[in-house]
C-alpha positions in Angstrom: 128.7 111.7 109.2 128.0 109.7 105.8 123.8 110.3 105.9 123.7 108.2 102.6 125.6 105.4 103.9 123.3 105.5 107.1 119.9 105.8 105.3 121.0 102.9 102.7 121.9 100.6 105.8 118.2 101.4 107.2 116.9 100.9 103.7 119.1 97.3 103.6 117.2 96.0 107.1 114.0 96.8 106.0 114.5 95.3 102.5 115.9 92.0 103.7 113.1 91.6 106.8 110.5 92.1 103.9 112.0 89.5 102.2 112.6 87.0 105.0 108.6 87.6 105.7 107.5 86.6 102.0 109.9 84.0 101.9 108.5 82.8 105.4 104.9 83.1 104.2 105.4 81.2 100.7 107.2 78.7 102.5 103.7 78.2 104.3 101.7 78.0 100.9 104.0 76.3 98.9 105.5 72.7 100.6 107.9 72.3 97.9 111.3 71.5 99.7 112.8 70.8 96.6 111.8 73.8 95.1 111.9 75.9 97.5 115.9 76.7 98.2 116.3 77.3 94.8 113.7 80.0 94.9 115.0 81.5 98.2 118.1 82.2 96.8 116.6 83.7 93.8 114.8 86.3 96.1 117.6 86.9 98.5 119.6 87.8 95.1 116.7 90.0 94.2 116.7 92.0 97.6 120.6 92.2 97.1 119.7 94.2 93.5 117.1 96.1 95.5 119.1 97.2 98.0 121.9 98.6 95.5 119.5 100.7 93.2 117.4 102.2 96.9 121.2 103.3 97.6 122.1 104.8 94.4 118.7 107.0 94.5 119.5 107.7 98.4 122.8 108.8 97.9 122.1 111.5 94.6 119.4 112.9 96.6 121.7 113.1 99.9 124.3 114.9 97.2 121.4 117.2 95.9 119.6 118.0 98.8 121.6 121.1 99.3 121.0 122.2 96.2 117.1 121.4 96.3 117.5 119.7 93.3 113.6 117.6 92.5 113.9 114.3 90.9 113.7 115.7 87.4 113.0 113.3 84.5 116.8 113.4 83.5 117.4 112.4 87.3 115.0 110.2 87.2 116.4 108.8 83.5 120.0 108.8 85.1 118.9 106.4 87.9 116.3 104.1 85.8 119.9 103.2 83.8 121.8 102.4 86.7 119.0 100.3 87.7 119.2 98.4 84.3 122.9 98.0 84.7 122.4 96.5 88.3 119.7 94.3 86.9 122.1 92.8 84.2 124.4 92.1 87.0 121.0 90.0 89.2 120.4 88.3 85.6 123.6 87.1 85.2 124.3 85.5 89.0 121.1 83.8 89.1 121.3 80.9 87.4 118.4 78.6 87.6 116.4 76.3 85.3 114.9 80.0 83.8 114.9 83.1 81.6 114.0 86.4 83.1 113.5 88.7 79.9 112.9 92.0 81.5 109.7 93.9 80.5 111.0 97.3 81.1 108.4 99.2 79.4 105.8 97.6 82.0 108.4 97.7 85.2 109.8 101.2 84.8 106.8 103.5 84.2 106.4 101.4 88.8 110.2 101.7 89.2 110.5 105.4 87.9 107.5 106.2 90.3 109.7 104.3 93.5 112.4 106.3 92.5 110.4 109.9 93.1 108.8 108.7 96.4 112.2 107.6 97.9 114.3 110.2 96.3 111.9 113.1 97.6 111.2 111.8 100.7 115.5 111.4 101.2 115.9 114.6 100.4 113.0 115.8 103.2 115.0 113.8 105.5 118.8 114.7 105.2 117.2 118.6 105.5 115.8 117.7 108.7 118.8 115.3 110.1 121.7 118.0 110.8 123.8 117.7 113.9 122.7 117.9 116.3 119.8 116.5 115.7 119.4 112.7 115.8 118.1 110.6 112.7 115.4 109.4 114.8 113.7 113.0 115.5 113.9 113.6 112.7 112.0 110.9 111.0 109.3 112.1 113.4 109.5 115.9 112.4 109.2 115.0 108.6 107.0 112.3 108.8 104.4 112.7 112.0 101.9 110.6 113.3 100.8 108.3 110.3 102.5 109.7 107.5 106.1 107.4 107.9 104.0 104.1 108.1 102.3 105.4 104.9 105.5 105.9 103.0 107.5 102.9 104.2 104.1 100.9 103.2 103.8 102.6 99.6 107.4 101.8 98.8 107.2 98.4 99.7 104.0 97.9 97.9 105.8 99.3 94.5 108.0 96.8 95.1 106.3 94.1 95.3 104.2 95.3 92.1 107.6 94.9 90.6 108.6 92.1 91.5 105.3 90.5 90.4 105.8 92.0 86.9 109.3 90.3 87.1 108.1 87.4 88.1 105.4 87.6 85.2 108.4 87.6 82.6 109.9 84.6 84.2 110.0 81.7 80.8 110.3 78.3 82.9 110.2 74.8 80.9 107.2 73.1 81.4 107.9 70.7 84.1 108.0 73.9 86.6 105.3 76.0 84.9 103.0 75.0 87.6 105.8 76.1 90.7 105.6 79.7 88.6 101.9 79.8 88.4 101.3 78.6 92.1 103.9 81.3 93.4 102.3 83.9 91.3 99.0 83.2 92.4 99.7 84.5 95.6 103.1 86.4 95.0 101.2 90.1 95.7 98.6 89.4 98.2 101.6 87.9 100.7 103.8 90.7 99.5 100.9 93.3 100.1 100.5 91.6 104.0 103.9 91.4 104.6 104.4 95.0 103.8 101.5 96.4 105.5 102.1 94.7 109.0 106.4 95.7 108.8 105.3 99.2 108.1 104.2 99.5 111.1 106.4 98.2 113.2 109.2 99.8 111.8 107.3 103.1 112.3 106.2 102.3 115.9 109.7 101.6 116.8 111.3 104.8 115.3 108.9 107.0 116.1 108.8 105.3 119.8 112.2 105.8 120.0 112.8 108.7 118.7 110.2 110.3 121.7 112.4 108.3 124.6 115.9 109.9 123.1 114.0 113.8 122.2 
């Protein structure tokens, strides 16, 4: 049983239904049709980043948790450059009318915080999800009552705070300047919502399940 792969599949769904949300939600704010596709796939491409660094962090604490190795600053270090590399990748597939230079020193201090939260509460996890014990009990024995809402909540939030600060680097020539500043106006708030309402229903329908299959 590959836990990583598992847990960065989980990670994945809730990633890209946070994304459809905002999307869906800007859509409503912004009638740009023009615009707007353009945009879309910029955020799709910025989940697809997302998603790679969650799994890189998920899969060195899977490989640690044996070892009870903490996310350590060197750990922590290790994973902030693989997150660098997969953000040269994002930079150089989305093309676009734009220039993201990359603020790192105001991104990471966020992104190195995401990193703890997800790495430690992976490890927590995979040392409560051994056969035969199902994944589902044991997101409830870990995280009871309203502690997995809170987490899945907090890690959405950070990323949304980052991808505000990205979207604060953003150099756009004048004739969009106004799309950026309209979309940034209300980039967090709808990010904040989104987050806050998926939370929990993705904790109501593990934890639900997870007490139909104990």
């Amino acid at each position: 049983m590959d836990r990583a792969r598992l847990l960065a599949e989980l990670d994945r769904q809730l990633l890209e239904a946070y994304s459809r949300r905002t999307t869906s939600a800007l859509q409503s704010r912004l009638p740009l049709p023009t615009a707007l596709p353009w945009l879309d796939r910029l955020l799709l491409s910025n989940v697809e980043k997302e998603v790679r660094k969650d799994a890189a962090v998920i899969r060195r604490a899977v490989d640690t948790q044996n070892a009870g190795q903490s996310p350590d600053e060197r750990i922590v270090g290790e994973l902030l450059q693989i997150a660098r590399a997969i953000d040269r990748d994002f930079l150089a597939q989305a093309k676009g009318p734009l220039e993201i230079p990359i603020r790192y020193e105001v991104i990471e201090p966020v992104r190195a915080e995401r990193i703890r939260r997800l790495f430690e509460a992976t490890q927590r996890l995979a040392a409560a999800w051994q056969p035969p014990r199902k994944l589902r009990a044991a997101f409830a024995t870990v995280f009871p009552g309203p502690a997995l809402e809170r987490l899945l909540f907090e890690l959405m939030v950070s990323y949304a705070r980052e991808t505000q600060a990205l979207g604060e680097s953003v150099r756009m020539p004048a004739l969009l300047s106004p799309l950026r500043r309209r979309v940034l106006a209300g980039l967090y708030e709808t990010m904040e919502k989104a987050a806050a309402a998926l939370a929990r229903e993705a904790a109501d329908h593990l934890t639900r399940t997870s007490r139909r299959r104990a």
